[in-house]
Structures are given as C-alpha cells and as structure tokens.
C-alpha positions as CSV (number, residue, x, y, z in Angstrom):
1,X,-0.5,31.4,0.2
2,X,-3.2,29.5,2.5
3,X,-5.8,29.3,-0.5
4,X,-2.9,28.1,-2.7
5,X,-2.6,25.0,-0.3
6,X,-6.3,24.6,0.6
7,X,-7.0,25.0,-3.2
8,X,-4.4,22.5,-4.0
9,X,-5.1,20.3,-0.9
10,X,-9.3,19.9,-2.2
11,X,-8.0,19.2,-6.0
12,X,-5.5,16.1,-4.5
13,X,-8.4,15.1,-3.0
14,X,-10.4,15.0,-6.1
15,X,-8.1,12.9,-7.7
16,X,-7.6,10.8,-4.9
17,X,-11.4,10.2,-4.8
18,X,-11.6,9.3,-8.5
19,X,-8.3,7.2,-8.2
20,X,-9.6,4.9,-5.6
21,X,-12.7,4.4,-7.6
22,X,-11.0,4.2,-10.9
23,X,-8.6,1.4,-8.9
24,X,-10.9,-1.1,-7.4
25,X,-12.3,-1.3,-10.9
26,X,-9.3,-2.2,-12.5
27,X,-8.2,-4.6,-9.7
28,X,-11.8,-7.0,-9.7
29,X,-10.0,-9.6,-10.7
30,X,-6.8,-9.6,-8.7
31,X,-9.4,-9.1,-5.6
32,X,-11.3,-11.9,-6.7
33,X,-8.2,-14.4,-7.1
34,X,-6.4,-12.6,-3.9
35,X,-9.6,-13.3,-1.5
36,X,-11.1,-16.6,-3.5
37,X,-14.5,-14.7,-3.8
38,X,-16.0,-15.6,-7.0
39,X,-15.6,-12.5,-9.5
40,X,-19.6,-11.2,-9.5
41,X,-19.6,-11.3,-6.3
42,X,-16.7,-9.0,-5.9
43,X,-17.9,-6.8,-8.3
44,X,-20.7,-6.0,-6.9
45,X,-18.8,-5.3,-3.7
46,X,-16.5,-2.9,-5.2
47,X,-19.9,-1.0,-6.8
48,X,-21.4,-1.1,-3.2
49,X,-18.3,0.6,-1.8
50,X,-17.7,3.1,-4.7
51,X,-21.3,4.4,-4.6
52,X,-20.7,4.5,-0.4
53,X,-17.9,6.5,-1.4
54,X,-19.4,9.0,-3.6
55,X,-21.9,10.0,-1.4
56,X,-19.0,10.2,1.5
57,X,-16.9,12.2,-0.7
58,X,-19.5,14.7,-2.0
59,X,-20.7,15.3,1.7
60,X,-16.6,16.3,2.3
61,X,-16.1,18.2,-0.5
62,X,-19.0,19.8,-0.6
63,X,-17.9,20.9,3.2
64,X,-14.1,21.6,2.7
65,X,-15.0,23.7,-0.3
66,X,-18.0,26.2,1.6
67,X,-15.8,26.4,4.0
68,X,-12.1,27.2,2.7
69,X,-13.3,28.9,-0.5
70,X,-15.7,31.0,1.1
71,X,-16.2,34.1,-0.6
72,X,-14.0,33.6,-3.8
73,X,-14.4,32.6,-7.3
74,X,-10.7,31.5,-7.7
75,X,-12.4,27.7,-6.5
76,X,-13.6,27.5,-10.0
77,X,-9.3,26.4,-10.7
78,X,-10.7,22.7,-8.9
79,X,-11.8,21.7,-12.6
80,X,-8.1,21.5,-14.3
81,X,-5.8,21.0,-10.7
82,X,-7.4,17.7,-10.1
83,X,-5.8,16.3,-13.4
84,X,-2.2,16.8,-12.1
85,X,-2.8,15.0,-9.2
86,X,-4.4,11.9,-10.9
87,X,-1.9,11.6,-13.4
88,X,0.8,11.5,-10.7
89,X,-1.1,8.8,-9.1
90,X,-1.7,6.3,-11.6
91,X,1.5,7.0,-12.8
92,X,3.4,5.8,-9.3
93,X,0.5,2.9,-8.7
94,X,1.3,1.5,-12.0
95,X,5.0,2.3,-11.3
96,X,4.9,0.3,-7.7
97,X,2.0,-2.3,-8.3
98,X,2.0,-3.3,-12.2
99,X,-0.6,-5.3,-13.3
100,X,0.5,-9.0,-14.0
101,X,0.6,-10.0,-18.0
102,X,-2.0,-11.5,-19.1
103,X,-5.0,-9.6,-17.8
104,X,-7.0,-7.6,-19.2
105,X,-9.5,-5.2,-19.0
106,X,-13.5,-5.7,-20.2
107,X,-15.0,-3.5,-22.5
108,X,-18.1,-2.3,-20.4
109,X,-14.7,-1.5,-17.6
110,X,-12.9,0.5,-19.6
111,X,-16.1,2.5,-20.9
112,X,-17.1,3.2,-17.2
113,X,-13.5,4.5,-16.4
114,X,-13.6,6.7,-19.4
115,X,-16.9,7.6,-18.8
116,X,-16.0,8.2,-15.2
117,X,-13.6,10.6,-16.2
118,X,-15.1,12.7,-18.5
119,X,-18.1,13.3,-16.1
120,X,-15.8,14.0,-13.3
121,X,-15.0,17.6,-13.8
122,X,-19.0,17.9,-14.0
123,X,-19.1,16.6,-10.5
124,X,-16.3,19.3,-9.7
125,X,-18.3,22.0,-10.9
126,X,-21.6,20.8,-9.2
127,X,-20.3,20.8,-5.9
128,X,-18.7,24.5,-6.5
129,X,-21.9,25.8,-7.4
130,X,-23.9,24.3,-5.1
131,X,-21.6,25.2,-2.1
132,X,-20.6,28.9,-3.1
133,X,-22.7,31.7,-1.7
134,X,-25.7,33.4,-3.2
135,X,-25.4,36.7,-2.1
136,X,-23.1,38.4,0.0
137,X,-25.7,37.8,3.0
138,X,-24.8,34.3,3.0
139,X,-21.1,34.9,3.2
140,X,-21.5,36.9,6.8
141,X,-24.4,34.3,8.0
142,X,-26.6,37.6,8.6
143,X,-30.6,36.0,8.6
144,X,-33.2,38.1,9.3
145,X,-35.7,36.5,11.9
C-alpha cells in the first residue's frame, strides 16, 4: 500500500509540474494586463521561470523516484498515472478561474503546449531510467574500494 501512494504521490507531481508550466503559458496575457508589464517582457519571465522549474523539478524527481521506487520496475506505471492527475487539474482551474471571452490563444502557444505534452511522458521515462539501479550492487550501496 506505501508504493501505491508514493507511486501515486510522484505521478500528481508530474502533473502538477507540467500544469504550472502549461498555466503560466496560457495566462501571459492576463499577467501582463494584471501587473501592467508590457506582454514580451512577461513572456520572457514566465520562460525564465519554467526553464528554473524544469531543472528544479527533474533534480526532485529524479530524487523521490531513486529513492521510493528503489528496487522495482512497477515505477515504469509514472508514464500513464500522470494523465489522471492533469486532467483533474485543468479541469477544476478552468472550472474556478475561466478565462475571460475574448482571449485567445497564439498559434506558436498552443503548439508549445501540445508539444509540451507529447514529450512529457519522454521526460517521465528519462528520469526512471536514469534513476533506477544497474545491478543489484547498486540497490544495497555495496562499492568495492
């Protein structure tokens, strides 16, 4: 039952990762007219802090999954539960914050979002191979000196 949570616990924080991202996209221009920041300049802050952000939440994951999915290939499960959790989040965000009529979305915004999800599962999958074990040596931390 404790890798059932953990398992489910890293694949919420998957989504939430992507959600964030995906959100501050969508939201440059309600930023831009909330703060009075001209809409480039914005935009260039949201990049700087989803890039920030990747690199923070690799260094987590890649943490949290060595070391609750130690020694089992069940981790591999990350790829598909992430999707559950992201639906249910852009579902209630939309639900409690529409976006007011009128706006829109720019092509090269919606591309990155697609794109963005599509290469997400591939981002899954590099962090689970790169922190699972090798060999069973690794698993017990047994080095020969």
């Amino acid at each position: 039952m404790k890798f059932f949570i953990k398992l489910n616990t890293i694949s919420a924080l998957y989504a939430l990762a992507l959600f964030i991202a995906i959100e501050l996209i969508i939201n440059v221009s309600h930023i831009s007219q909330l703060y009075g920041f001209a809409w480039d300049h914005v935009y260039i802050v949201i990049a700087v802090i989803n890039v920030i952000g990747l690199l923070l939440s690799t260094l987590i994951f890649f943490n949290l999954t060595k070391k609750w999915m130690l020694g089992s290939k069940h981790h591999y499960w990350q790829l598909i539960l992430w999707v559950p959790y992201f639906i249910m989040l852009f579902y209630f965000f939309t639900v409690f914050v529409p976006l007011n009529t009128g706006v829109t979305l720019f092509p090269r915004f919606s591309l990155l979002i697609f794109g963005s999800s599509l290469l997400f599962p591939v981002y899954i999958l590099f962090i689970n191979v790169i922190a699972s074990p090798v060999s069973t040596d690794e698993r017990t931390n047994t080095r020969l000196l």
